[in-house]
C-alpha positions in Angstrom: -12.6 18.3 -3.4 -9.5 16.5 -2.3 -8.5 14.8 -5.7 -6.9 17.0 -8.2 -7.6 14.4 -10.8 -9.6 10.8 -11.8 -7.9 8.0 -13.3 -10.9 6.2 -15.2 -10.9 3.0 -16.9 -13.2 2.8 -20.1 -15.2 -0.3 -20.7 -17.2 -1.6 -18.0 -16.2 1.6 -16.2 -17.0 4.4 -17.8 -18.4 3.0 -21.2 -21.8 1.2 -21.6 -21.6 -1.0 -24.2 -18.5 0.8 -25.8 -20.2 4.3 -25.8 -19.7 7.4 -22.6 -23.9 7.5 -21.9 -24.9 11.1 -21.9 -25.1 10.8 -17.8 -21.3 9.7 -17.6 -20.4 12.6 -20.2 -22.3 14.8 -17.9 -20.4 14.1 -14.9 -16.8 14.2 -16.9 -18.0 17.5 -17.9 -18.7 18.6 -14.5 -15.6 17.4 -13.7 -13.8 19.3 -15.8 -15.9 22.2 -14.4 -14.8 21.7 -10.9 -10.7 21.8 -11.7 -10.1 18.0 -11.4 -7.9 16.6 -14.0 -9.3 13.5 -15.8 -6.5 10.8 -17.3 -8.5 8.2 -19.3 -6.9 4.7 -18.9 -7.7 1.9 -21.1 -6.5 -1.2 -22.3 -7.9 -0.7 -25.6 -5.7 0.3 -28.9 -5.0 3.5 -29.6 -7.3 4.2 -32.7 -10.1 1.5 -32.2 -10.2 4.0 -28.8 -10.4 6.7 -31.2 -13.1 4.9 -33.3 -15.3 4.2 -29.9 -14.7 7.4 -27.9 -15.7 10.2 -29.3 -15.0 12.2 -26.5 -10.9 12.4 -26.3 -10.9 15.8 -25.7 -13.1 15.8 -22.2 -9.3 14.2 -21.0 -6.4 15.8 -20.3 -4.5 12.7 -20.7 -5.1 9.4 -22.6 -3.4 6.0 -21.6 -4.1 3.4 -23.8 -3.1 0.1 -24.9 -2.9 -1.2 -21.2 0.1 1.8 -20.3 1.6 1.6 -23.9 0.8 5.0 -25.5 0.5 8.2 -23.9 -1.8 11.1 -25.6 -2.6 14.4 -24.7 -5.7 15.6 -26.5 -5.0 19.1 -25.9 -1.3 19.5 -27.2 -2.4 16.3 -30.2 0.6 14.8 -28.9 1.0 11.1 -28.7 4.5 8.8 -27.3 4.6 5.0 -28.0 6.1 4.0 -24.2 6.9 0.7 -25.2 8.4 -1.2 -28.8 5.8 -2.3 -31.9 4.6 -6.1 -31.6 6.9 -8.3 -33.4 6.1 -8.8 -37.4 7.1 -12.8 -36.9 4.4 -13.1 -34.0 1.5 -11.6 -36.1 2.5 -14.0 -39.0 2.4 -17.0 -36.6 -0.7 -16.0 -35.2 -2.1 -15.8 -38.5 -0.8 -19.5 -39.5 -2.3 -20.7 -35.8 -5.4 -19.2 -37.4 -5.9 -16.9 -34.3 -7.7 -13.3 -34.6 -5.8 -10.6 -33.4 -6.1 -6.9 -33.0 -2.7 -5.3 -33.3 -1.9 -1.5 -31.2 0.4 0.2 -31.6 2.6 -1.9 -28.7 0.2 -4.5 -27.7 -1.9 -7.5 -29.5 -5.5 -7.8 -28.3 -6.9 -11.6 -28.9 -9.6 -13.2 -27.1 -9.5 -15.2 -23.6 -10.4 -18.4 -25.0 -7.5 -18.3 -27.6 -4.8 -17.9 -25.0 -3.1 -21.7 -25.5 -2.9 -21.4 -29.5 -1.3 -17.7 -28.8 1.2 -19.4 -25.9 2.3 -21.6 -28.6 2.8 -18.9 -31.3 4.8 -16.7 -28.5 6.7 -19.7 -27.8 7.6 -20.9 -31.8 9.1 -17.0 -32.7 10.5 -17.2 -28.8 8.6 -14.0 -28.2 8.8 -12.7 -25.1 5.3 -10.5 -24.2 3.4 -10.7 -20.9 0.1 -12.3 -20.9 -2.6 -9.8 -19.5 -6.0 -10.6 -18.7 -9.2 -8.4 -18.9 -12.2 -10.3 -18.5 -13.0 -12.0 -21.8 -10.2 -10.5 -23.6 -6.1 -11.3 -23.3 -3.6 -9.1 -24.2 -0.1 -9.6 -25.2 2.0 -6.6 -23.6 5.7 -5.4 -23.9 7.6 -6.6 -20.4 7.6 -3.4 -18.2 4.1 -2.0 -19.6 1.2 -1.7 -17.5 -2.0 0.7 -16.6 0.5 1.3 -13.3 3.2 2.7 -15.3 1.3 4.3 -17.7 0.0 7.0 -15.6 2.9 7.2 -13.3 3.9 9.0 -16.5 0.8 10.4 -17.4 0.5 12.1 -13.4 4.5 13.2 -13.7 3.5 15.4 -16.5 -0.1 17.1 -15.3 2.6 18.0 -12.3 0.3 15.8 -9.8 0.9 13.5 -6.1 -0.1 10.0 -6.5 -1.5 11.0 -2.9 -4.1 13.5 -5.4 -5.6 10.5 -7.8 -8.3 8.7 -7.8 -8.3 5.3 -9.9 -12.1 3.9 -10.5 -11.6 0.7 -12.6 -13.4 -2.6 -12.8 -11.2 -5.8 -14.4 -7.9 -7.4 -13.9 -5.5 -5.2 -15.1 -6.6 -2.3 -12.9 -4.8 -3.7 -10.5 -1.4 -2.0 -11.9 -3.4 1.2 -12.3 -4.6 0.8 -8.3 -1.3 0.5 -7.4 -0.2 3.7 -8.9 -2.7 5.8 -6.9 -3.2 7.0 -3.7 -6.9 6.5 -3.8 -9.0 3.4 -5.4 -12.8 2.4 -6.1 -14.7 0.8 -8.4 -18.2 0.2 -9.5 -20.9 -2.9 -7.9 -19.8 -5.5 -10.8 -16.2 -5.5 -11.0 -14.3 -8.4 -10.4 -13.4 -9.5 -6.9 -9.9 -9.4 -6.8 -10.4 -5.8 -8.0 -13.4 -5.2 -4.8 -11.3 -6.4 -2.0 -7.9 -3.7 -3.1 -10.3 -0.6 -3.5 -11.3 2.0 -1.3 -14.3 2.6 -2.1 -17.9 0.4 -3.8 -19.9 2.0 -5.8 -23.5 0.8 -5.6 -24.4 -0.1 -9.8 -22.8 -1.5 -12.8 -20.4 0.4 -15.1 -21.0 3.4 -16.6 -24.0 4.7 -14.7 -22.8 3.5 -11.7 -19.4 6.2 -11.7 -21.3 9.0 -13.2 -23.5 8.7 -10.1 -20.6 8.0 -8.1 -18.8 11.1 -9.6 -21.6 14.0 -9.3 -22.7 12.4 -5.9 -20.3 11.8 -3.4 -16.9 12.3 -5.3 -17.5 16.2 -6.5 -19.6 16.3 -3.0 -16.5 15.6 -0.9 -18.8 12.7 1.4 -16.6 9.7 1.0 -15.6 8.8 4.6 -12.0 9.0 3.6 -11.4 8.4 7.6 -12.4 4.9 7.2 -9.7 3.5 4.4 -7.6 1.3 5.8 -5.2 1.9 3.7 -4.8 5.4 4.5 -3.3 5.0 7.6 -0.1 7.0 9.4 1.8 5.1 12.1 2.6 6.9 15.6 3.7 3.8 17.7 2.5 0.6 19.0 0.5 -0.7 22.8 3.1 -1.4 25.4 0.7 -3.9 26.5 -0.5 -5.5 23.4 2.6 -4.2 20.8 -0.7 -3.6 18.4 0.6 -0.8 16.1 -1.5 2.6 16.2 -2.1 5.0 13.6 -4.1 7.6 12.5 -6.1 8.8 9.6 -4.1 9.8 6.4 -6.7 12.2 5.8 -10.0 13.8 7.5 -8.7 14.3 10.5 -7.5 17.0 13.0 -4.8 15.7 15.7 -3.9 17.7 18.5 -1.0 17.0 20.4 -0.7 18.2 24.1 1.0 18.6 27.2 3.2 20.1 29.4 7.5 21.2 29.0 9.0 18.2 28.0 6.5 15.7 28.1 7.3 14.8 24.4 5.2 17.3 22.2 7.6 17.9 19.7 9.3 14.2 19.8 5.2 12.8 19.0 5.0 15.6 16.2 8.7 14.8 14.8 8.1 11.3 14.6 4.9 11.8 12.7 6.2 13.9 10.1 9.1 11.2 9.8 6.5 8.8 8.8 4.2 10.9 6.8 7.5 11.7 4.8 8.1 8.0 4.4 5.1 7.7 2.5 5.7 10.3 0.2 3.4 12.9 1.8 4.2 16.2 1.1 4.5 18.0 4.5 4.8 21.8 5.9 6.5 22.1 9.1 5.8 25.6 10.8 8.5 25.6 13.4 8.1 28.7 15.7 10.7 27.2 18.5 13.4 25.6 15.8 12.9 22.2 17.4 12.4 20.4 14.1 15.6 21.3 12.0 16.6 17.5 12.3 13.8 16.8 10.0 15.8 18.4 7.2 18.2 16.0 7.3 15.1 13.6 5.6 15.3 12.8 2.2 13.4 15.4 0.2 12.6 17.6 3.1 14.6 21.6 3.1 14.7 23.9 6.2 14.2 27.0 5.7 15.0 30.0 7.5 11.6 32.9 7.4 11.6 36.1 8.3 9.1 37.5 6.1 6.1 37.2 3.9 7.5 37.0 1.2 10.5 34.8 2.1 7.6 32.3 3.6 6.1 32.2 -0.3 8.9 31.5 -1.5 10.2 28.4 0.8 6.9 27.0 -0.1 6.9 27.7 -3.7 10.0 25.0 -4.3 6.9 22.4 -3.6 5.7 23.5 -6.9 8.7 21.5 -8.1 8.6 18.2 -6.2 5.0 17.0 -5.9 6.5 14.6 -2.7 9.2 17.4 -1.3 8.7 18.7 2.3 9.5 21.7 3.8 9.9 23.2 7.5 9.9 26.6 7.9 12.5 27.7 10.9 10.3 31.2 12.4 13.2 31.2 15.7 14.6 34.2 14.5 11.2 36.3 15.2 9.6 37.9 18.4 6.6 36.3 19.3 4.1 38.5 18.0 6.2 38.6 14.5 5.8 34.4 15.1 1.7 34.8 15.4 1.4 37.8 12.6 3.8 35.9 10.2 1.8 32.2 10.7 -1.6 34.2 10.1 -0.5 35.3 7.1 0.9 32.3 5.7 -2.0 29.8 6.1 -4.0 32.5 5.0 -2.3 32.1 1.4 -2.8 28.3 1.8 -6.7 28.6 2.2 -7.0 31.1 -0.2 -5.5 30.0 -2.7 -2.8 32.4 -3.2 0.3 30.3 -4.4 0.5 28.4 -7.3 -2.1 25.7 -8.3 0.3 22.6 -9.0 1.3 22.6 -5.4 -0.4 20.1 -3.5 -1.0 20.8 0.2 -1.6 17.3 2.0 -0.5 18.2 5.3 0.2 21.0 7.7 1.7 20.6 10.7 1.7 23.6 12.8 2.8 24.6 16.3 0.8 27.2 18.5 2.2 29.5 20.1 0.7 28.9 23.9 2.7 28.4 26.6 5.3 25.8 25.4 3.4 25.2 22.4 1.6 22.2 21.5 1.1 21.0 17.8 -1.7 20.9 15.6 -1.2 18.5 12.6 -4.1 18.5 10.3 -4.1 15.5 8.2 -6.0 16.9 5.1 -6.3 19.3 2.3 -6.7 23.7 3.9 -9.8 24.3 3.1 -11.7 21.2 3.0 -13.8 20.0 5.9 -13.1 17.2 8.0 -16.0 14.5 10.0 -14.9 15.8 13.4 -14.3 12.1 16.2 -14.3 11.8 19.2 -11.8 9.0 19.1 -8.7 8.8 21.8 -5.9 7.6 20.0 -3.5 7.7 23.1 -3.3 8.8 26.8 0.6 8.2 28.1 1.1 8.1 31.6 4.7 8.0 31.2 6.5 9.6 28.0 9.5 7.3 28.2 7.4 4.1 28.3 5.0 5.1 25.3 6.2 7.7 23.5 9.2 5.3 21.4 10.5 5.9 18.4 10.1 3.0 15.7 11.2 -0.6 15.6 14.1 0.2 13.3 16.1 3.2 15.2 19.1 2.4 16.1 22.4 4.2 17.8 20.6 7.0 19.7 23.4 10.2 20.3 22.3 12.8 22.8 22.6 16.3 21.3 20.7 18.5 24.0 20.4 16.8 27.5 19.8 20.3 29.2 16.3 20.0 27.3 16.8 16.3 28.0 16.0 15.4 24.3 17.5 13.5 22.2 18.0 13.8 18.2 19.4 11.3 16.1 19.8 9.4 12.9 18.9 5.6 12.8 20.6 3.3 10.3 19.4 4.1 7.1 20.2 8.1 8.0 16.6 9.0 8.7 16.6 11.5 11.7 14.9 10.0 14.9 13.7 11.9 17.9 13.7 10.1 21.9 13.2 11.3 25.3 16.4 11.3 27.6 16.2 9.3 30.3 15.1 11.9 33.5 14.7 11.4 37.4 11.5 9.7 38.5 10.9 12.8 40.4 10.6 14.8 37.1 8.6 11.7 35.7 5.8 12.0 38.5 5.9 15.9 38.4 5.6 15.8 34.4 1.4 15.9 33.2 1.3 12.9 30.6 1.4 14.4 26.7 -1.9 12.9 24.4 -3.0 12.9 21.3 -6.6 13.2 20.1 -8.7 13.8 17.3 -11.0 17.3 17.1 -13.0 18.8 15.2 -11.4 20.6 12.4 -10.6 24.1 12.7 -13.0 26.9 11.1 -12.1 27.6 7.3 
């Protein structure tokens, strides 16, 4: 299971006709069962939520009122993330003769009394954000959404956007899409909602996720290689400057060749990017080639000389959900280098270190010959659909393998290894070839990149 937790909407999502059906309780329940988290997100008010649901407790967090109050069954704690509606606004609803439901920071009226409830905001110069959700409006706080709501809600479970799922079906899921990594939503939501999500479930509401969640969700069969979305750049054609990228997730990427054909440039530059978008990323640096990428924002270096020094460098992730590390082995003989690598992804798969870190990515260098680097885009311990895509076959590292558009102000820092390191303009590190004689161009075998199989659990 790659998602650590669901963020569910409730009616037309996971309600029927206000009620959880015993199948959709079932599959919360299972859930539960399997160790992913469950945030309930609805744009209902707080205690006509409590009147409907009468499950609270399957969650471990509660957003209602469209991302104004946060509630966490188990503790019984509740926070109001946004101010009460104004009194002089329910008084001039109640003169325009308008019904109203009133939250605890929002006003729920219905769609087809939206220009008698523009005219109250604008007579008490009110200044609330008019939210659609199919049949119903809502009058919401400035700032308050579903999105914000459980930015907050996946702060405190400790979770990566990256880890969430978001399953909705009306307008304003659109907030709550953008605040995770992974969408979807069931057959009959609305079709600004189908064209942004990841993923269609076959089916209307409530029956539709609970199949959804017991069948290919807890089953790990969602072809997570297809999204997209999901999508890492590594460069662009020469030929037809169309960008190229690889799977966020589900894949394996190899990346080959021989002494200074750009090995650890291609793997540098991919890290840079997976960093950019907030992926959390080990670096297992045998050769202390990728140093530079500490100077990343939210990326350490890390010297490691032991077990226990290795759990520890990784342990820091525990605290920073989007950090990065690269752990510096240079110090070691080789057969320290192999011995100390087993060990450490053999914590990662089982299990070993602590349950709030989330391990996205894992880029690791073998130690054959001068190395070559195995990145594997996805979650230790899950399978990945093996392809037998190319991505790239250089024939010349200096024409392909470019750093991106925005690098700027290259600085040589090792021309005996005829590398160069660098920062561009924002103060992100960047990694180039040095120029080298033809000769050395011709002799060189070209470096390439392809996806395989994933390695044996």
């Amino acid at each position: 299971m790659i998602w650590r937790a669901l963020a569910c909407d409730y009616d037309g999502t996971l309600a029927s006709e206000d009620r959880l059906g015993p199948d959709t309780l079932g599959a919360l329940e299972a859930t539960r069962r399997a160790g992913v988290r469950l945030i309930l997100v609805t744009g209902r008010t707080f205690f006509e939520l409590l009147r409907v649901c009468e499950r609270v407790d399957v969650f471990d967090a509660v957003i209602a009122e469209n991302g104004g109050v946060l509630y966490f069954p188990a503790k019984g704690m509740m926070r109001s993330l946004g101010p009460m509606p104004p009194p002089r606004l329910l008084a001039a609803l109640d003169e325009k003769g308008v019904s109203y439901l009133a939250g605890r920071t929002i006003i729920g009226v219905h769609r087809g009394d939206e220009a008698r409830v523009r005219d109250a905001l604008t007579s008490v110069g009110a200044r609330l954000e008019n939210v659609y959700n199919r049949a119903s409006l809502m009058l919401v706080p400035p700032g308050i959404s579903k999105g914000t709501g459980v930015r907050q809600a996946i702060q405190a479970l400790g979770l990566s956007f990256h880890d969430v799922l978001a399953i909705g079906d009306a307008e304003n899921d659109l907030e709550l899409f953008e605040a995770c990594g992974w969408t979807a939503c069931p057959g009959d939501a609305v079709p600004d909602l189908k064209t942004r999500a990841d993923f269609v479930f076959p089916g209307d509401n409530g029956r539709s996720v609970a199949q959804a969640i017991v069948g290919p969700i807890l089953g790990d069969r969602l072809p997570l290689a297809a999204s997209p979305r999901h999508r890492v750049a590594i460069g662009w054609s020469p030929q037809t400057s169309e960008a190229t990228s690889v799977p966020a997730r589900g894949v394996n990427i190899l990346v080959q060749g021989d002494t200074l054909s750009g090995k650890s440039w291609l793997a540098g530059a991919l890290v840079e990017h997976m960093v950019e978008r907030r992926y959390s990323v080990c670096v297992i640096d045998p050769e202390g080639d990728h140093g530079v990428l500490g100077t990343l924002p939210g990326v350490s270096c890390v010297d490691v000389t032991d077990e226990p020094g290795w759990r520890r460098a990784l342990e820091r992730l525990d605290h920073d959900t989007s950090a990065s590390v690269v752990l510096d082995l240079s110090a070691l003989d080789n057969d320290r280098k192999v011995a100390l690598i087993a060990a450490g992804l053999g914590l990662i798969r089982e299990g070993l270190l602590p349950r709030d870190v989330s391990w996205k990515h894992i880029a690791r260098l073998r130690l054959e010959g001068d190395g070559c680097v195995d990145h594997r885009a996805h979650d230790c311990g899950h399978g990945a659909q093996p392809s037998a895509t190319d991505l790239r076959r250089f024939a010349d590292p200096r024409e392909h393998l470019r750093p991106a558009p925005y690098s700027r102000g290259r600085v040589p820092v090792d021309r005996e290894r005829r590398r160069i390191k660098s920062r561009d303009i924002r103060g992100r590190a960047t990694y180039d070839l040095a120029r080298s004689p033809p000769s050395e161009v011709r002799r060189r075998p070209a470096a390439s990149a392809s996806l395989l199989p994933p390695a044996s659990a």
